[in-house]
C-alpha positions as CSV (number, residue, x, y, z in Angstrom):
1,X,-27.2,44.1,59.1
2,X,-29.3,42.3,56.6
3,X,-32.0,40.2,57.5
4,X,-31.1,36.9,56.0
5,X,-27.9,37.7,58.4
6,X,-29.3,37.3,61.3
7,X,-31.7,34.7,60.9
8,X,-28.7,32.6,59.9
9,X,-27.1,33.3,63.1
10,X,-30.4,33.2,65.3
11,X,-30.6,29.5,63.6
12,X,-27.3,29.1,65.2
13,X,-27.8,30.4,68.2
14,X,-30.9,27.6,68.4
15,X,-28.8,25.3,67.0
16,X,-25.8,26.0,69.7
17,X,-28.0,25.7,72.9
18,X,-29.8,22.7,71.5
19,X,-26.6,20.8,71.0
20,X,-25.1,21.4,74.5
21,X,-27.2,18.9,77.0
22,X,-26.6,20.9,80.3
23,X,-26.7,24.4,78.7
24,X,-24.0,26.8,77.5
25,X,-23.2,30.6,78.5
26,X,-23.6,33.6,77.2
27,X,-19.9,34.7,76.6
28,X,-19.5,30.9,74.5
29,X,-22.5,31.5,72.3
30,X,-20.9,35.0,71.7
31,X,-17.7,33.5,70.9
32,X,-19.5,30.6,68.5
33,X,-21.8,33.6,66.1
34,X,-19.2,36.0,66.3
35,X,-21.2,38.9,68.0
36,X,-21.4,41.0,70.8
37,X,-23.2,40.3,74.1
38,X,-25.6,42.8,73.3
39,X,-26.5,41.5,70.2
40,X,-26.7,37.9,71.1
41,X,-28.9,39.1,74.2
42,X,-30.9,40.8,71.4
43,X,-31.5,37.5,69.6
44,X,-31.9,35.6,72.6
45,X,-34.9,37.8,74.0
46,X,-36.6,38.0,70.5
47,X,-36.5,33.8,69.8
48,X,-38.6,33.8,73.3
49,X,-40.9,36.0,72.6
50,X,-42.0,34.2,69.4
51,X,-42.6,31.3,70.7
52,X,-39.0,29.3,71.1
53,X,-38.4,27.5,74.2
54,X,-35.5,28.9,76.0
55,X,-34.2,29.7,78.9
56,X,-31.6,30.0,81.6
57,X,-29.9,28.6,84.7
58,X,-27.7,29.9,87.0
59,X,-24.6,27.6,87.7
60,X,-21.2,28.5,89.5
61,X,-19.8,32.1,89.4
62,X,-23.1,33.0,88.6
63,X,-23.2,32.2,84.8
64,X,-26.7,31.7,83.6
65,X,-26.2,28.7,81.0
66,X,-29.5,28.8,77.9
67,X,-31.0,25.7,77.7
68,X,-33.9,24.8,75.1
69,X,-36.8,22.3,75.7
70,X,-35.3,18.6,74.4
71,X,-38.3,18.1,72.5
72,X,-39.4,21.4,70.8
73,X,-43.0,18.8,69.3
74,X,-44.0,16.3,71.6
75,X,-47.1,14.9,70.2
76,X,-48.2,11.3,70.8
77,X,-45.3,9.3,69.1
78,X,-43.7,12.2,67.4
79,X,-41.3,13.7,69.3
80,X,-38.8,16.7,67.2
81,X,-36.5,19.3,68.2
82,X,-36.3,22.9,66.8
83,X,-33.5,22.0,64.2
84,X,-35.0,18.9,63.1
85,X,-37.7,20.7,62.4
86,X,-36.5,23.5,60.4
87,X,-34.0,21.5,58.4
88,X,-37.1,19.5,57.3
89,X,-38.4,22.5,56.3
90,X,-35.9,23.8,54.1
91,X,-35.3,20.1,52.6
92,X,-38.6,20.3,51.2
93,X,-36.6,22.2,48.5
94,X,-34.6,19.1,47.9
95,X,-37.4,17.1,46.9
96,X,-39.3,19.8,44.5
97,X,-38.3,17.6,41.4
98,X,-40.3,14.9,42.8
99,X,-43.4,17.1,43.2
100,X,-46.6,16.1,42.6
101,X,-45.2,12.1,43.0
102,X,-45.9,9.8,46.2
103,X,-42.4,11.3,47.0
104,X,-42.6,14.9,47.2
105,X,-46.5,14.8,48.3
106,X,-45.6,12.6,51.3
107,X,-42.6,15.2,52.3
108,X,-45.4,17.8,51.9
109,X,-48.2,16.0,54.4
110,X,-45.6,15.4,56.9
111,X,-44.9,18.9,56.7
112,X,-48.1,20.2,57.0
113,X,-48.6,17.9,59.8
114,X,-45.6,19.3,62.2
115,X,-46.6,22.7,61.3
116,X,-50.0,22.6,62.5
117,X,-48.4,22.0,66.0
118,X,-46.0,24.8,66.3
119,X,-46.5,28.3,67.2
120,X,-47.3,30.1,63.6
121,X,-45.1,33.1,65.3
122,X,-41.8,30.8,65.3
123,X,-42.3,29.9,62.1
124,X,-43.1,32.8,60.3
125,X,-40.0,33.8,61.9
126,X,-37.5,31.9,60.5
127,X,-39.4,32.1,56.8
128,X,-36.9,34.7,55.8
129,X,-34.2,31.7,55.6
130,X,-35.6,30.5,52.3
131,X,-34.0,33.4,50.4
132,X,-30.8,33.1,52.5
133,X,-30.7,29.4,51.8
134,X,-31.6,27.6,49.0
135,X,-30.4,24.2,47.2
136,X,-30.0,24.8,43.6
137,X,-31.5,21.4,41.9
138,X,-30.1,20.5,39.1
139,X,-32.6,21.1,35.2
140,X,-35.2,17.9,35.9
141,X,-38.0,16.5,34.4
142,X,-41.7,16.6,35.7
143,X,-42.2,13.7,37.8
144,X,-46.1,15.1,38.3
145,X,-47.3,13.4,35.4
146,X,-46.2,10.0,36.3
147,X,-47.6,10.3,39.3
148,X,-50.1,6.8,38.7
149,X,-47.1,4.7,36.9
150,X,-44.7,5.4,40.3
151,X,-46.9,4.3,42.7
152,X,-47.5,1.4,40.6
153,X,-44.0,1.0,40.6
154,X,-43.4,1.3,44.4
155,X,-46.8,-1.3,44.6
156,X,-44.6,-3.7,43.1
157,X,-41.2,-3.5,44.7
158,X,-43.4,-3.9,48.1
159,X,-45.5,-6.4,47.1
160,X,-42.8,-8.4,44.4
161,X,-44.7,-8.5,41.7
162,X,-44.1,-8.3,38.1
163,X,-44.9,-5.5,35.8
164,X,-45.4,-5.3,32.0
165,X,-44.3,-2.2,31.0
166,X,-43.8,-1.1,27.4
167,X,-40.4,1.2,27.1
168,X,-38.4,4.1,25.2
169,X,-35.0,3.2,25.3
170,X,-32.3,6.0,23.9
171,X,-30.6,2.9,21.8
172,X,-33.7,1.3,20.3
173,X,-35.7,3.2,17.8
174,X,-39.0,1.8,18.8
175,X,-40.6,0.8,22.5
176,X,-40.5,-2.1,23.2
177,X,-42.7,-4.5,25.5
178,X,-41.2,-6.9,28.5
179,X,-41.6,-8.1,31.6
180,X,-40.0,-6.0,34.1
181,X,-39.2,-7.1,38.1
182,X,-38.5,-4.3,40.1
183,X,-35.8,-4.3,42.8
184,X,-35.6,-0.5,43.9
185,X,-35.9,2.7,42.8
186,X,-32.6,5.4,42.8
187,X,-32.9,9.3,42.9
188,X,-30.2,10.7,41.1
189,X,-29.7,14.4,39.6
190,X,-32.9,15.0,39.5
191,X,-34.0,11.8,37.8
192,X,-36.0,9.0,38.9
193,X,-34.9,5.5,38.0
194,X,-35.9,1.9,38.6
195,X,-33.1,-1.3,38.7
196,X,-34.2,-4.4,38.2
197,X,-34.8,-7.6,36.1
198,X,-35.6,-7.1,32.2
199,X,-36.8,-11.0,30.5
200,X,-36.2,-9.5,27.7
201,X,-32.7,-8.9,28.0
202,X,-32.6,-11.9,30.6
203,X,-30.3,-9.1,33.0
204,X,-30.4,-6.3,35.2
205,X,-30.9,-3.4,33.9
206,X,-31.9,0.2,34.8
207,X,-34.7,2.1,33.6
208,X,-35.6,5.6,33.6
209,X,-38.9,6.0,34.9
210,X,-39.8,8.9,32.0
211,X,-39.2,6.9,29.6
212,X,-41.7,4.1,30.7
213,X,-44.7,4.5,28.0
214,X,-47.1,2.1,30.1
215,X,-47.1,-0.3,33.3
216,X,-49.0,-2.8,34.3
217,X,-49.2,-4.8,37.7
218,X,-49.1,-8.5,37.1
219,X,-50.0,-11.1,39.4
220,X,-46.8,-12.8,38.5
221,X,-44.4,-12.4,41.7
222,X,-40.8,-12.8,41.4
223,X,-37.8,-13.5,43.9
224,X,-34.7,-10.4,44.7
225,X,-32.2,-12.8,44.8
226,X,-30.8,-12.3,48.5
227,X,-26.9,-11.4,47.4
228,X,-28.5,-8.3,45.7
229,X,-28.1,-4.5,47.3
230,X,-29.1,-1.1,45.6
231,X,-26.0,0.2,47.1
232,X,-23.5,-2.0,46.5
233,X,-24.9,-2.9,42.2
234,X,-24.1,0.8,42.0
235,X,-20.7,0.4,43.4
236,X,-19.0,0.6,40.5
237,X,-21.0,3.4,38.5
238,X,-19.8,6.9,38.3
239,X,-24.0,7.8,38.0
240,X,-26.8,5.5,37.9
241,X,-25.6,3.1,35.0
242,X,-23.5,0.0,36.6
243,X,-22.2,-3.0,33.7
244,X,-19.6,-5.9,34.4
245,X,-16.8,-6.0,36.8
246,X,-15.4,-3.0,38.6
247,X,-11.6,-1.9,36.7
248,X,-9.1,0.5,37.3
249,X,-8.9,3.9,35.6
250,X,-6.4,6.7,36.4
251,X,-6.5,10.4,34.9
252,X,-4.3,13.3,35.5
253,X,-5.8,16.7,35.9
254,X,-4.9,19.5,35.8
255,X,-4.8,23.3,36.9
256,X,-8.5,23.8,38.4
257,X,-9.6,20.5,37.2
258,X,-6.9,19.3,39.6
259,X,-8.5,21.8,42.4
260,X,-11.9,19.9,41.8
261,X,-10.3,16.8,42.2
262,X,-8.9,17.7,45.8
263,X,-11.8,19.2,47.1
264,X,-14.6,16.8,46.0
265,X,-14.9,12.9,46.5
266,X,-16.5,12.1,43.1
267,X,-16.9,8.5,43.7
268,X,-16.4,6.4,46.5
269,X,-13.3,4.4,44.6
270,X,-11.3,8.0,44.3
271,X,-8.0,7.6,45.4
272,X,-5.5,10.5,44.6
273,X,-2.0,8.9,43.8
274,X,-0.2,11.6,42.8
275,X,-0.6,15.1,44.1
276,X,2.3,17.6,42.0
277,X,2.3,20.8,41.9
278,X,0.6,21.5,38.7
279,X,-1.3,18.2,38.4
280,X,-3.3,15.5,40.0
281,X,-3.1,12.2,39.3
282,X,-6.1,9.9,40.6
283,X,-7.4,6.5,40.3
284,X,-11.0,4.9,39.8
285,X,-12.4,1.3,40.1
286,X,-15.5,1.8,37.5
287,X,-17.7,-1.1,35.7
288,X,-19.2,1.2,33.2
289,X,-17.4,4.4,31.9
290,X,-20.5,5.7,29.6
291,X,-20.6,8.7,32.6
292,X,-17.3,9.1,33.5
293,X,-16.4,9.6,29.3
294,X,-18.9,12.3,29.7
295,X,-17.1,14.0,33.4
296,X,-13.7,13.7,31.7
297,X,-14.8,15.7,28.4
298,X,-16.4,18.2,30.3
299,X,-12.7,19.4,31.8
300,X,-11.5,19.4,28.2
301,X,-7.9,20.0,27.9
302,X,-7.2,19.7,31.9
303,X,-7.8,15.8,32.1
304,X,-6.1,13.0,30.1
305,X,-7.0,9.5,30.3
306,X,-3.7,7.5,31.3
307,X,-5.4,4.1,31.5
308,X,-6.6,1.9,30.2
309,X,-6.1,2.0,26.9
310,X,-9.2,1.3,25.3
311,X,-10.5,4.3,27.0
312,X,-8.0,6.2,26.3
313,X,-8.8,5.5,22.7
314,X,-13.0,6.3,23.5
315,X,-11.7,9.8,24.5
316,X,-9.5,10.5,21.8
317,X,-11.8,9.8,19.5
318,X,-14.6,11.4,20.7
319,X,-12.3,14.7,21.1
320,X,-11.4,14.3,17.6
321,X,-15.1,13.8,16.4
322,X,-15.8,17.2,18.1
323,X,-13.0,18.5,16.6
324,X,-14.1,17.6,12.9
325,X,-17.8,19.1,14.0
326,X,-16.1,22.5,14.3
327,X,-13.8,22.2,11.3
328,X,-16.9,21.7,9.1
329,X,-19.1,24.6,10.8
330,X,-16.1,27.1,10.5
């Protein structure tokens, strides 16, 4: 049996015993991984003798029921079990765009913290799970060297102050200066972005934080207004860019566009409306559709726009356009 194998089900094993408050037997935690007595005798022996906290009472009949230690780090105010623990660990790969930000360096210190207090032999052990489970990010930019502008950035969200900040937008074709009031920052796809206030604009907008060419704390402070939530301004966004009112859009998809469609929730407006037997039909309530023109073309001929028109018209064209690109390179 490989390695990764059964590390994965030694995790499980952990993760069983920790979840059942007045213990569970040995022939249930053989039924839960799948394995023989032997085997999950095997594990259980092994996870003791580096260092894991188990161990067994006898009940009725006999049974000894595996308990582990509630608190696997009990350390002034910090108190973590076993699975907290390594999930934390392996999350450290969720944050790797972030590296080398406030972000991904305070993931890191915490880190380093909880592992000075465990037994190096537990976690060398489970070291192995990092080739058997990874999270694929998605391509990112290096957050590293904007390291000094996000903190000035996170300085003024807690503090509500203004920032001058000079800017590269995608539409403009020169930065521009403004006044900037930040509201919050949003991780998303491996991006780091920044909603807020723009004077210049006299709105809220949403900025990509590597585009930002300069920042500059201001004493100036300014006022969230109280009705405004991260969450609920990006309500109506398929991504991270939210404009106007939320409307409804329906699509039909199909063959294994239609699939996707039934086994993800792609937003939280997603409401299938017609599920046939070659196709999908399903409805959105969007405010912007700059990403959700982008989603649609990227199942080309398995999704059609049904409504509303206007966007109907978008895709068509944009289809056509692409179409015309090929015509002239062929």
């Amino acid at each position: 049996m490989a390695r990764g194998d059964s590390l994965i089900r030694q995790w499980n094993l952990i993760r069983l015993i920790q979840s059942h408050r007045f213990g569970i037997n040995l022939d249930d935690l053989c039924s839960a991984v799948k394995c023989s007595r032997r085997q999950v005798q095997r594990d259980l022996s092994l996870l003791r003798h580096v260092g894991f906290p188990l161990y067994h009472e006898k009940a009725g009949f006999g049974k000894r029921f595996w308990k582990i230690e509630a608190n696997f780090v009990v350390s002034d105010q910090l108190a973590l079990s076993m699975t907290e623990i390594l999930s934390l660990s392996l999350c450290e790969q969720m944050l790797l765009p972030l590296a080398g930000t406030p972000f991904g360096d305070g993931l890191r210190t915490v880190m380093k913290k909880i592992r000075s207090l465990l037994p190096e032999t537990s976690l060398a052990h489970f070291r192995g799970l990092e080739k058997k489970l990874i999270v694929k990010n998605v391509p990112s930019y290096d957050y590293s060297r904007h390291s000094k502008e996000i903190g000035i950035f996170n300085q003024a969200i807690t503090e509500s102050r203004a920032l001058k900040i000079r800017y590269r937008s995608t539409t403009q074709p020169k930065p521009y200066d403004t006044c900037f009031h930040p509201y919050g920052l949003v991780v998303y796809s491996g991006d780091l972005y920044c909603i807020g206030f723009m004077e210049k604009y006299c709105e809220i907008r949403t900025l990509k934080l590597s585009r930002v060419l300069g920042v500059e704390l201001l004493a100036k402070p300014f006022h969230t207004p109280k009705d405004f939530k991260l969450e609920n301004y990006l309500d109506g966004s398929f991504g991270i860019i939210a404009w106007g009112e939320p409307k409804p859009i329906t699509v039909r998809l199909y063959s294994w566009a239609a699939t996707a469609i039934r086994e993800h929730q792609w937003h939280p407006s997603q409401k299938i409306v017609e599920d046939g037997k070659d196709s999908v039909t399903v409805q959105f309530e969007l405010s912007d559709t700059t990403e959700f023109k982008r989603w649609v073309l990227g199942f080309g001929r398995n999704a059609r726009v049904l409504k509303p028109a206007e966007l109907v018209q978008d895709i068509a064209q944009e289809l056509a356009e692409a179409q015309a690109v090929y015509k002239a390179d062929a």
